[in-house]
C-alpha positions as CSV (number, residue, x, y, z in Angstrom):
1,X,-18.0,23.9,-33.4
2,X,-19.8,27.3,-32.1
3,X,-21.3,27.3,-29.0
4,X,-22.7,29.8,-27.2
5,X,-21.5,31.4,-23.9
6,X,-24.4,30.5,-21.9
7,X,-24.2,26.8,-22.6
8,X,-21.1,26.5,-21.3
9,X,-20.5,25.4,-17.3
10,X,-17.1,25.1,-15.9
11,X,-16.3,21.4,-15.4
12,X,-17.4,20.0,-11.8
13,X,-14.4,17.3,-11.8
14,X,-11.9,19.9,-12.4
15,X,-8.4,18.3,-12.0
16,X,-6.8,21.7,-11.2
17,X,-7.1,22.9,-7.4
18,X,-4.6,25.4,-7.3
19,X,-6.3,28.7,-8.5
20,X,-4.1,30.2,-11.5
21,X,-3.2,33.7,-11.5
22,X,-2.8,36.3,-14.5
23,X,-6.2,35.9,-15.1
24,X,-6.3,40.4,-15.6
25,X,-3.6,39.2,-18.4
26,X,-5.5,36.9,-19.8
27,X,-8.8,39.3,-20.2
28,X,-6.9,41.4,-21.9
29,X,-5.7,38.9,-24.3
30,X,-8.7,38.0,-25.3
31,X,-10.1,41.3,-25.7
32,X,-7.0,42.3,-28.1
33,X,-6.8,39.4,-29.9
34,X,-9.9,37.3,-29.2
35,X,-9.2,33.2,-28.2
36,X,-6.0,31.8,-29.5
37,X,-6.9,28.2,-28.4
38,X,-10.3,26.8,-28.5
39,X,-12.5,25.7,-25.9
40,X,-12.3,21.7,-25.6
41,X,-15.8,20.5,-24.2
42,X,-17.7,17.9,-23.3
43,X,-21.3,17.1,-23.6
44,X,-23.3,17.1,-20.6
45,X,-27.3,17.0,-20.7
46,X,-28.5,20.2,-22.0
47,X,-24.9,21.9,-22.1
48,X,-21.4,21.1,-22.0
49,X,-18.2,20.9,-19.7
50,X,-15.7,23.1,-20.4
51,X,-12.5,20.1,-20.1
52,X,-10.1,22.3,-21.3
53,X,-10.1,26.1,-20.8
54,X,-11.9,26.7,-17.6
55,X,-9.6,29.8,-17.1
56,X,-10.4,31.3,-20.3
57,X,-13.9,30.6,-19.7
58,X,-13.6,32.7,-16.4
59,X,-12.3,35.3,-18.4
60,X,-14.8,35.0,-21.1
61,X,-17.6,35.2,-18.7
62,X,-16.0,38.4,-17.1
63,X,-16.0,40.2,-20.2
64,X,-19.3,39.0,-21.9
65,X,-21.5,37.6,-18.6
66,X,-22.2,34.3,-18.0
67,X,-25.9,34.5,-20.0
68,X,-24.4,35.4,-22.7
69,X,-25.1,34.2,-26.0
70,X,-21.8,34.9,-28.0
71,X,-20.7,31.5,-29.4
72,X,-17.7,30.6,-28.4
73,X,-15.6,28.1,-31.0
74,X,-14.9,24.6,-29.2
75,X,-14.3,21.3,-29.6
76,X,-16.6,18.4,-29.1
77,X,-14.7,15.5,-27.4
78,X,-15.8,12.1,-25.8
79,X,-12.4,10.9,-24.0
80,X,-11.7,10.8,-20.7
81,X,-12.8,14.3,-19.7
82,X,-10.4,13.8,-16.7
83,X,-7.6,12.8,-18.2
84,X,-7.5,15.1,-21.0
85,X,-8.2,17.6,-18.7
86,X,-5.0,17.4,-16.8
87,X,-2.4,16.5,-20.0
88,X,-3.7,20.0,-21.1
89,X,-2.9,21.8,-17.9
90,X,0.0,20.2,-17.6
91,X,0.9,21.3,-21.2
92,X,0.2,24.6,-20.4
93,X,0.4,26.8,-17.4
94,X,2.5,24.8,-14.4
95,X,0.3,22.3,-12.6
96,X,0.6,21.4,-9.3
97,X,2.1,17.5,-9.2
98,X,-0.4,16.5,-7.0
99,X,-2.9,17.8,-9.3
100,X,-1.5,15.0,-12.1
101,X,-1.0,12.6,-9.3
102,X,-4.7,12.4,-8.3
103,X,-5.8,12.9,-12.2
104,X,-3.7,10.1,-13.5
105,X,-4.4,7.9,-10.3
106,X,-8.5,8.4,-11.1
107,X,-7.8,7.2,-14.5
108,X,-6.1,4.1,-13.3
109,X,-8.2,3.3,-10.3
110,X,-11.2,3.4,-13.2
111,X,-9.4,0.9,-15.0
112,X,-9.5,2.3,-18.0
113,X,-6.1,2.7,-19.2
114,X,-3.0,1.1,-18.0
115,X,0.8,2.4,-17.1
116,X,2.1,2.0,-20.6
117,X,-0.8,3.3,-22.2
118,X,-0.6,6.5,-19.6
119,X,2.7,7.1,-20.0
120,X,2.3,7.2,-24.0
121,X,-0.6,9.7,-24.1
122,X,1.1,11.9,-21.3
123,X,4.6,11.8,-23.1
124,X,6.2,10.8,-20.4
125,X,7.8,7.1,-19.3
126,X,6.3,4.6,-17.1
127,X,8.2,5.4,-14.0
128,X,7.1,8.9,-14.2
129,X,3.5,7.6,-14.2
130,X,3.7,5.4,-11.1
131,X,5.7,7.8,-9.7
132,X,2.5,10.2,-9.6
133,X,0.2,7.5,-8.7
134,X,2.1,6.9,-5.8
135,X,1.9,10.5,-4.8
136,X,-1.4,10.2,-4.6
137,X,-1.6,7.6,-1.8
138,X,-0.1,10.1,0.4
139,X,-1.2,10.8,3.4
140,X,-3.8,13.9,3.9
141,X,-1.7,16.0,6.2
142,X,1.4,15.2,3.6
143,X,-0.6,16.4,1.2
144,X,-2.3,19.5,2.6
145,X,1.7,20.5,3.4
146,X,3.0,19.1,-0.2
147,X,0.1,21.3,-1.8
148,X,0.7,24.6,0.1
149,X,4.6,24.4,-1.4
150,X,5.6,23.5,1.8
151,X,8.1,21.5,0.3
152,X,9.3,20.3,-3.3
153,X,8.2,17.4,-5.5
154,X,11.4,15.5,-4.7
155,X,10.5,15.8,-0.8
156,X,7.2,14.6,-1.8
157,X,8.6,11.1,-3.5
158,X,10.5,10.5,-0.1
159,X,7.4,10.4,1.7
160,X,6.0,8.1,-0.7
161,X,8.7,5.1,0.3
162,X,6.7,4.7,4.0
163,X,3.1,4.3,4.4
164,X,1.0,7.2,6.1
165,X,1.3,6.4,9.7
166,X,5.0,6.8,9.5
167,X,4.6,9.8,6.7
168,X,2.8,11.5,9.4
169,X,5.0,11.1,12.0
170,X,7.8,12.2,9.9
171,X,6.5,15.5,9.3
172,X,5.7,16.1,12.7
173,X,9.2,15.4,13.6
174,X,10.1,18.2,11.3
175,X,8.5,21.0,12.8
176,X,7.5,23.1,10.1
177,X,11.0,22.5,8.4
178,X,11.5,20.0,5.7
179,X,15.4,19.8,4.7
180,X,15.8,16.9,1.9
181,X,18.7,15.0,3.3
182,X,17.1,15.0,6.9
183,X,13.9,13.6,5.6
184,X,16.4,11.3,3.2
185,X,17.9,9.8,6.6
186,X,14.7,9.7,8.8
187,X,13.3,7.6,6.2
188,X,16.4,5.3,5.7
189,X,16.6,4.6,9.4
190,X,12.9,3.7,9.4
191,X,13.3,0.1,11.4
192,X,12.2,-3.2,9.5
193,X,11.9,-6.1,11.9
194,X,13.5,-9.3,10.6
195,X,10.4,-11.6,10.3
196,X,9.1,-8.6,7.8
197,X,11.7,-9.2,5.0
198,X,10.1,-10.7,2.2
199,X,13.6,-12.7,0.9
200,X,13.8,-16.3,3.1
201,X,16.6,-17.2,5.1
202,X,17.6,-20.1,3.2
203,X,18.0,-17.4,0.0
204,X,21.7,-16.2,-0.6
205,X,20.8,-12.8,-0.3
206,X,19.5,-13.5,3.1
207,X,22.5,-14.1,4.2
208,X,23.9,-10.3,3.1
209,X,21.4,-8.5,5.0
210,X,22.9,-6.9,8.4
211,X,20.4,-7.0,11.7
212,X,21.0,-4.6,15.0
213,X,19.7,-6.6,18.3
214,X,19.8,-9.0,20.2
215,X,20.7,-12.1,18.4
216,X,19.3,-14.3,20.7
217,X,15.2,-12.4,20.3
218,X,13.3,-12.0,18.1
219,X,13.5,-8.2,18.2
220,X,16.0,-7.9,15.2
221,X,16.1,-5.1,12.9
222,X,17.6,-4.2,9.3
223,X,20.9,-2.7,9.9
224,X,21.9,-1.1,6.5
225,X,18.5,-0.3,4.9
226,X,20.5,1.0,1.5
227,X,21.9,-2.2,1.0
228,X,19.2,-3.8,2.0
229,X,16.9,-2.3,-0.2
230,X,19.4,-3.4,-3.0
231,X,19.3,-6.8,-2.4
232,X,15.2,-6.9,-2.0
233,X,15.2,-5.6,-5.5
234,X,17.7,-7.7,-6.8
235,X,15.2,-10.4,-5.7
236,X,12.1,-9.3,-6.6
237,X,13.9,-9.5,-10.1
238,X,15.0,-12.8,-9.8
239,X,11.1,-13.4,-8.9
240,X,10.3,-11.8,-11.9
241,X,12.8,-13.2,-14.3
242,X,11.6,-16.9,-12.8
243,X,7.8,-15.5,-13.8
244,X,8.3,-14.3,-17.0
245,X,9.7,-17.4,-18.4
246,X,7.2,-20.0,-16.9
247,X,4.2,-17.8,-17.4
248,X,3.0,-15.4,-20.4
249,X,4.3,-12.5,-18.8
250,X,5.2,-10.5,-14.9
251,X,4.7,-7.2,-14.4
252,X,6.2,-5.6,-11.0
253,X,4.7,-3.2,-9.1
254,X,6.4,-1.3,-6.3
255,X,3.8,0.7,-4.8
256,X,0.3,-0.1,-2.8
257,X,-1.9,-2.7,-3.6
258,X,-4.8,-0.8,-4.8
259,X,-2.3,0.9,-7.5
260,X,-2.5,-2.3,-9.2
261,X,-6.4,-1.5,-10.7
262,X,-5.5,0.4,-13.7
263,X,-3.1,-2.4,-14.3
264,X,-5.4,-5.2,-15.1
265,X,-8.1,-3.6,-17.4
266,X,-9.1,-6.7,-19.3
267,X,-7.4,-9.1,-16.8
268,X,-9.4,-11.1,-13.9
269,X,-7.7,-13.2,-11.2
270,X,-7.1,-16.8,-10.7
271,X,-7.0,-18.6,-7.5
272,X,-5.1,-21.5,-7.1
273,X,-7.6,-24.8,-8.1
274,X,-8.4,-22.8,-11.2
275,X,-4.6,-21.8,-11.9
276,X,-3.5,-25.4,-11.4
277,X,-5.8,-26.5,-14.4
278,X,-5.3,-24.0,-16.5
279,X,-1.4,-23.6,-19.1
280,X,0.8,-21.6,-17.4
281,X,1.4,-19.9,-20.6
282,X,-1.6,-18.4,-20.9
283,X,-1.4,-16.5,-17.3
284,X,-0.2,-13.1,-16.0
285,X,1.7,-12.7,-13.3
286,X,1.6,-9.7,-11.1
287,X,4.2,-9.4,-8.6
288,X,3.4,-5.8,-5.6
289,X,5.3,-5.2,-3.3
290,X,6.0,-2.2,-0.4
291,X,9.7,-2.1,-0.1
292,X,10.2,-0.1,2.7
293,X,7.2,-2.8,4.8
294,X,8.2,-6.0,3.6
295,X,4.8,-6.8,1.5
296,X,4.6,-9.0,-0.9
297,X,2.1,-10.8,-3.3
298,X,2.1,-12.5,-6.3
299,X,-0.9,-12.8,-7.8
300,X,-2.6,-14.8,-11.3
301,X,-4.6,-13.6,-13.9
302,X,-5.9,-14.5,-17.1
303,X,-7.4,-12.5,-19.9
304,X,-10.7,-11.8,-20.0
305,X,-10.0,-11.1,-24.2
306,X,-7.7,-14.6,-24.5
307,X,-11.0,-16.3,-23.1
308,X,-12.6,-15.8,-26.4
309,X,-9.6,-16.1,-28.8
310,X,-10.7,-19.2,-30.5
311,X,-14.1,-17.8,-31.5
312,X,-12.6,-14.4,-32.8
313,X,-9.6,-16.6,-34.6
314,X,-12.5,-18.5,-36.1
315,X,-14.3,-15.4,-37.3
316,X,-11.1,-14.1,-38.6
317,X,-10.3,-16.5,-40.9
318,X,-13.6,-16.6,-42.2
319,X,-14.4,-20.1,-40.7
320,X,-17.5,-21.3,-38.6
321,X,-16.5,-21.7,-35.5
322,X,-17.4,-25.2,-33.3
323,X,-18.8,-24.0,-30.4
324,X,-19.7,-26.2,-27.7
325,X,-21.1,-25.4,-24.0
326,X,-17.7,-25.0,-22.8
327,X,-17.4,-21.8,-25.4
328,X,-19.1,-19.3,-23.1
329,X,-18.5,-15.3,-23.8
330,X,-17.4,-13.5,-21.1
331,X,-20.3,-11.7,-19.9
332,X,-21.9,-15.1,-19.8
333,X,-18.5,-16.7,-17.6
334,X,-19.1,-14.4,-15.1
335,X,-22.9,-14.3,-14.6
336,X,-21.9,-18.1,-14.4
337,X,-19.9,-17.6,-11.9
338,X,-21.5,-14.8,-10.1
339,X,-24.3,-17.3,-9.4
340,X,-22.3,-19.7,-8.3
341,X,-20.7,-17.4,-6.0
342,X,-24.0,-16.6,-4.5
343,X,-26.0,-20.1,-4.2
344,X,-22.3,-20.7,-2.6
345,X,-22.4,-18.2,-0.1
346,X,-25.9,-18.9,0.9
347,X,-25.5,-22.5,1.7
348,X,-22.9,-21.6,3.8
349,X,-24.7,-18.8,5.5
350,X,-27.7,-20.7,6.1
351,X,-27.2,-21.8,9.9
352,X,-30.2,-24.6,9.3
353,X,-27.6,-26.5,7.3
354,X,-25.9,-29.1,8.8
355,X,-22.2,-29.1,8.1
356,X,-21.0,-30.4,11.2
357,X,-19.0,-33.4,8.9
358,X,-17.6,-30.7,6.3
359,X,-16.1,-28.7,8.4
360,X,-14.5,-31.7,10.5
361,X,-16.0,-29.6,13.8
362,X,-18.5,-27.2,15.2
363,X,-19.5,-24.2,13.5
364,X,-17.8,-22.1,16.7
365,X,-14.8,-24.3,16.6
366,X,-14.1,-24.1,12.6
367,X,-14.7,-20.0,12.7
368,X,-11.6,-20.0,15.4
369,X,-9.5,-22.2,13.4
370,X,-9.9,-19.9,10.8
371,X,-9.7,-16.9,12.6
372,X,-6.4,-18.3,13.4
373,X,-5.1,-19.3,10.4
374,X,-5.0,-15.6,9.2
375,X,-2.1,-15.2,11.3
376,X,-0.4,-16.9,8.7
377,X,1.3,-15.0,6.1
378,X,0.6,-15.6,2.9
379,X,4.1,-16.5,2.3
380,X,7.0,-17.4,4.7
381,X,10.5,-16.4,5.3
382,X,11.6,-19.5,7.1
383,X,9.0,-22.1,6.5
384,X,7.2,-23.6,3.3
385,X,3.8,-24.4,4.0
386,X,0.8,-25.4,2.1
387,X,-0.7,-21.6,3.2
388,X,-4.4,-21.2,1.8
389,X,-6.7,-18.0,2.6
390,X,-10.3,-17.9,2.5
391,X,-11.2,-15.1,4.0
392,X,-10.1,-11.4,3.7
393,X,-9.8,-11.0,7.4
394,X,-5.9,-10.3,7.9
395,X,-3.9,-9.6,11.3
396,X,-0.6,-8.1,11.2
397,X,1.8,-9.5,14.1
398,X,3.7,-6.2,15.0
399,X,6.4,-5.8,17.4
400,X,8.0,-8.3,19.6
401,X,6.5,-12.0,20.2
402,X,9.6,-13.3,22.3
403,X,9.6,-16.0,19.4
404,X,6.0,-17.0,19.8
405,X,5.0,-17.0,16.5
406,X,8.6,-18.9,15.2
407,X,7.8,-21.8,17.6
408,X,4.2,-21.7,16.2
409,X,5.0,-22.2,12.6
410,X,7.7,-24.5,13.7
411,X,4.9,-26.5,14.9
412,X,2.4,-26.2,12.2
413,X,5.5,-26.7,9.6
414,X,6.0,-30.5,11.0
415,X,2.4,-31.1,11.4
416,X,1.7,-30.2,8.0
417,X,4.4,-32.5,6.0
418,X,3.4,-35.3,8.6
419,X,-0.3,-35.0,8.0
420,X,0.5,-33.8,4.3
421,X,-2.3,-30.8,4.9
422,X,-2.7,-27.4,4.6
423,X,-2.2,-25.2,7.6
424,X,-6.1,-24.7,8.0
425,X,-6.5,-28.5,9.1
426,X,-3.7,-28.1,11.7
427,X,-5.9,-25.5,13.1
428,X,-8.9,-27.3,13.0
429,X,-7.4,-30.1,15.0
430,X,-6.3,-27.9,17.7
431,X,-8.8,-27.8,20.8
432,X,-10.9,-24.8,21.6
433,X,-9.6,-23.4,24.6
434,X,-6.2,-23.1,22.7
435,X,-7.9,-21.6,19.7
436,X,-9.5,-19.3,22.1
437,X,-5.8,-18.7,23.1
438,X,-4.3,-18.2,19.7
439,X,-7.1,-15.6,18.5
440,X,-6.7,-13.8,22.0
441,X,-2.5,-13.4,21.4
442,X,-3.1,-12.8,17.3
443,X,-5.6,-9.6,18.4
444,X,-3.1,-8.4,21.1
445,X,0.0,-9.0,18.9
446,X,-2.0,-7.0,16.2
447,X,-2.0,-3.8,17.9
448,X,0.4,-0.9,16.9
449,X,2.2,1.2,19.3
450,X,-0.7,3.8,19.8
451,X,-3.6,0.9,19.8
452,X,-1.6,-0.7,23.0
453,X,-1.1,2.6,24.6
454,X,-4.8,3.3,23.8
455,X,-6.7,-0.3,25.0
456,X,-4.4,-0.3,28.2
457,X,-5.7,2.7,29.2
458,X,-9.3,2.3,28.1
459,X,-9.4,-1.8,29.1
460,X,-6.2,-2.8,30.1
461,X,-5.2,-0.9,33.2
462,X,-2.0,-3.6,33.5
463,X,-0.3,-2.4,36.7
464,X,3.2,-2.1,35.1
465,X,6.3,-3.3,37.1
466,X,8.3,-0.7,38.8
467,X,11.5,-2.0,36.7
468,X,9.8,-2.5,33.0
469,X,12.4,0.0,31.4
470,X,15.7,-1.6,30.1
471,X,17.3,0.9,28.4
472,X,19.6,-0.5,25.3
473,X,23.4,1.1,24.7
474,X,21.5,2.1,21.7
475,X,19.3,4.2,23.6
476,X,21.4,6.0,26.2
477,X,24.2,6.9,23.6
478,X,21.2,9.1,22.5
479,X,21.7,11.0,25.6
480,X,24.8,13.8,26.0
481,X,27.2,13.1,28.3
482,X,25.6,15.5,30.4
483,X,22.4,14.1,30.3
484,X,23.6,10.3,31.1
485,X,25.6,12.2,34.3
486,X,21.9,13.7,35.3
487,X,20.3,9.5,34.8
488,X,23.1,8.0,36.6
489,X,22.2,10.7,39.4
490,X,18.4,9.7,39.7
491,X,19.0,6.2,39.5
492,X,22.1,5.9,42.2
493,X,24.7,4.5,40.0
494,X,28.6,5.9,41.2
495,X,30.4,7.3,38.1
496,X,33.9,8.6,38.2
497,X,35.0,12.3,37.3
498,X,36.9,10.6,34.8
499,X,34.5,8.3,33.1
500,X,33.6,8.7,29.5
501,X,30.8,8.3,27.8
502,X,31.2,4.5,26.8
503,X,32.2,3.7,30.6
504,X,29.1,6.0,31.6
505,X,27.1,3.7,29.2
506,X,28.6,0.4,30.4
507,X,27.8,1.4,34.2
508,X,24.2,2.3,33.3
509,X,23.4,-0.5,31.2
510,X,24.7,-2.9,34.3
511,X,22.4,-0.9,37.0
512,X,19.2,-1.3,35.1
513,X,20.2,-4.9,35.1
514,X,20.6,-4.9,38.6
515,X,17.3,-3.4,39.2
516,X,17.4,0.3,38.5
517,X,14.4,1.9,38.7
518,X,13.6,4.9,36.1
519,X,10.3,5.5,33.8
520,X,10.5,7.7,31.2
521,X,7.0,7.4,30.4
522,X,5.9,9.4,33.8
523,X,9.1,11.2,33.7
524,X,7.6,12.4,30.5
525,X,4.1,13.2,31.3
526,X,5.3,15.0,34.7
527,X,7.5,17.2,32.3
528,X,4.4,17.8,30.1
């Protein structure tokens, strides 16, 4: 189709952010030997997007001005502008990964295609595709480095095995220099507490896992994250073999949450009362997971294109179909349900409405018992419990809890087969002030390393004890010989000429214990 020059815009979506160069080269070209690929376009109110060819549209417009009216031969398409725009750059002159990444993860995140169906129209396998999506999710500083050729792709997919927090202080630690193997190893030795494996302790490949620390805390960390990572897989397969043959299918996914939206075009969720009723043959299961953060959800679905099947069977094979009220369409289903939802949500909102007996307490006393019950993963390493969530409000326990929150599911585990109830109802038959005193610990435990640091000094002000630092074998043998010489100094433990570093270690490790007094966080600041 001929179009003419000045009809033509360059599109405003582009996926392409790296500039190309040549574009002298390509001028010529065109001048010499006119267009040798057409314009592919899209319609846009009075004029059209230039999909594919916004280079040669530069050029063109450099040689003939942008009010031109030359035509121009195109063609017409109504596809996904962005993702035909990017499987023809890619085609073509090199595009930057991240371009495709956050092309192909716009298509997904739209819903409109899924990894299979990607991976087809791209050429490429399914891995490839997820592998892009999950470059995507990475982090903005990751990116800005990633996108300036800082580093190479395969640098790039390392970062893409932590979440951003950690990606960013990763590439801090490098300095400006980012050698694959070093990266390789900082992101191996990433610490995963125990209580943050997904595999229970009563599983076989529990018992394979190695843990540093203290045997006798909970401050217990993966050992050998290679093997460890093994095993995690080999389990999530097991999962997934279990899935596939008691449901109609199970799909894994081993990236973020939110990857999961291209996944299910055509597919809606199922809680549990409506799972329970429903054949198990006729749901998806999708299984995501972070391996490198110990996340993991299985989740239910059914199809939204199944829910009609006996209508479009009936159709099919030329019959009438007998319809009755139950036989909804799909549309309908979820208006149905949508109101519902809200008549739901506003009888529970209403404050006038007395549901004192329904909630088996007091408004304030059933919105900390469920505050409360968040604290409760979704799943459980060492306990089976009845585990229901109703809200989306989630707290993650991070760091140590000196086995706080082991005795409390303990607890609730007993209470819960004795009762025969969900952990909700242990919660609601707990008395305020210690509801009060749950939420209080959940919001403390909740904080990372730099929320503690930053609510102590802005709420806080603890007045911390002279003798709060215990330093670990693991943390002196950081030190040069040298260096453990200069502690031992400062903190008045005798060493021998002739000590080594392991006797150094052994003698500093029993003077903290006795009372040894050094802080490395003022040491630090008064370097600063």
């Amino acid at each position: 189709m001929l179009i003419q020059l000045n009809q033509l815009k360059h599109n405003p979506t582009n996926v392409r952010v790296v500039k190309a160069d040549n574009l002298d080269k390509l001028i010529a070209s065109i001048k010499s030997r006119d267009l040798l690929h057409n314009l592919v376009v899209q319609k846009n109110g009075t004029g059209f997007n230039v999909i594919d060819g916004n280079r040669r549209l530069e050029a063109l417009y450099a040689i003939h001005g942008k009010s031109s009216n030359v035509e121009i031969e195109c063609k017409v398409i109504d596809d996904n502008a962005t993702e035909v725009g990017a499987m023809a750059n890619m085609l073509r002159e090199g595009m930057h990964p991240l371009d495709e990444a956050e092309a192909i993860n716009n298509v997904m995140t739209d819903g409109e295609a899924d990894y299979d169906t990607l991976a087809a129209n791209w050429g490429q396998t399914r891995k490839w595709v997820m592998q892009r999506v999950a470059l995507a999710e990475l982090s903005d500083i990751v990116k800005e480095s990633f996108r300036n050729r800082d580093f190479n792709l395969g640098i790039a997919q390392l970062f893409t095995n932590v979440d951003k927090q950690t990606q960013d202080k990763i590439h801090a630690n490098c300095n400006g220099r980012f050698d694959f193997d070093d990266i390789r190893w900082q992101v191996g030795n990433i610490k995963l507490p125990r209580n943050k494996v997904i595999i229970p302790e009563k599983h076989k490949y529990f018992k394979e896992i190695e843990f540093t620390g203290d045997l006798f805390s909970e401050a217990q960390y993966v050992a050998d994250m290679d093997k460890f990572l093994k095993l995690q897989q080999q389990f999530v397969d097991e999962k997934a073999k279990y899935y596939n043959g008691k449901f109609k299918d199970c799909v894994v996914i081993d990236t973020y949450p939110s990857d999961v939206k291209g996944l299910l075009k055509n597919l809606v969720q199922v809680y549990k009362t409506e799972a329970d009723s429903m054949d198990a043959k006729d749901l998806h299961v999708v299984i995501t997971y972070r391996p490198m953060l110990g996340d993991f959800w299985v989740q239910k679905y059914k199809s939204k294109i199944e829910m009609s099947k006996k209508e479009l069977d009936a159709i099919e094979s030329g019959e009438i179909p007998e319809l009755t009220l139950a036989d909804m369409s799909n549309p309908q289903r979820e208006m149905t349900h949508e109101m519902y939802y809200d008549y739901l949500r506003s009888e529970m909102f209403d404050q006038s409405v007395n549901l004192k007996d329904k909630l088996e307490s007091s408004q304030q006393h059933f919105t900390l018992a469920m505050l409360c019950n968040q604290f409760v993963p979704r799943y459980s390493c060492t306990h089976t419990l009845p585990i229901e969530h109703y809200t989306s409000i989630s707290f993650t326990i991070q760091g140590e809890d000196n086995g706080y929150y082991n005795d409390l599911f303990e607890e609730m585990s007993k209470y819960c087969k004795a009762n025969k109830c969900n952990s909700l109802r242990f919660f609601l038959r707990q008395t305020t002030d210690r509801l009060y005193s749950l939420l209080y610990k959940g919001v403390v435990a909740s904080m990372d390393q730099s929320e503690t640091f930053m609510s102590h000094k802005d709420l806080y002000n603890i007045s911390v004890a002279k003798d709060w630092f215990k330093p670990s074998e693991e943390w002196l043998n950081k030190y040069k010989i040298t260096q453990l010489r200069l502690l031992a100094s400062k903190v008045k433990c005798e060493l021998l000429p002739t000590d080594n570093k392991k006797l150094v270690i052994d003698k500093l490790v029993r003077a903290f214990k006795d009372g040894a007094v050094f802080d490395p966080i003022k040491f630090l600041d008064t370097v600063k």
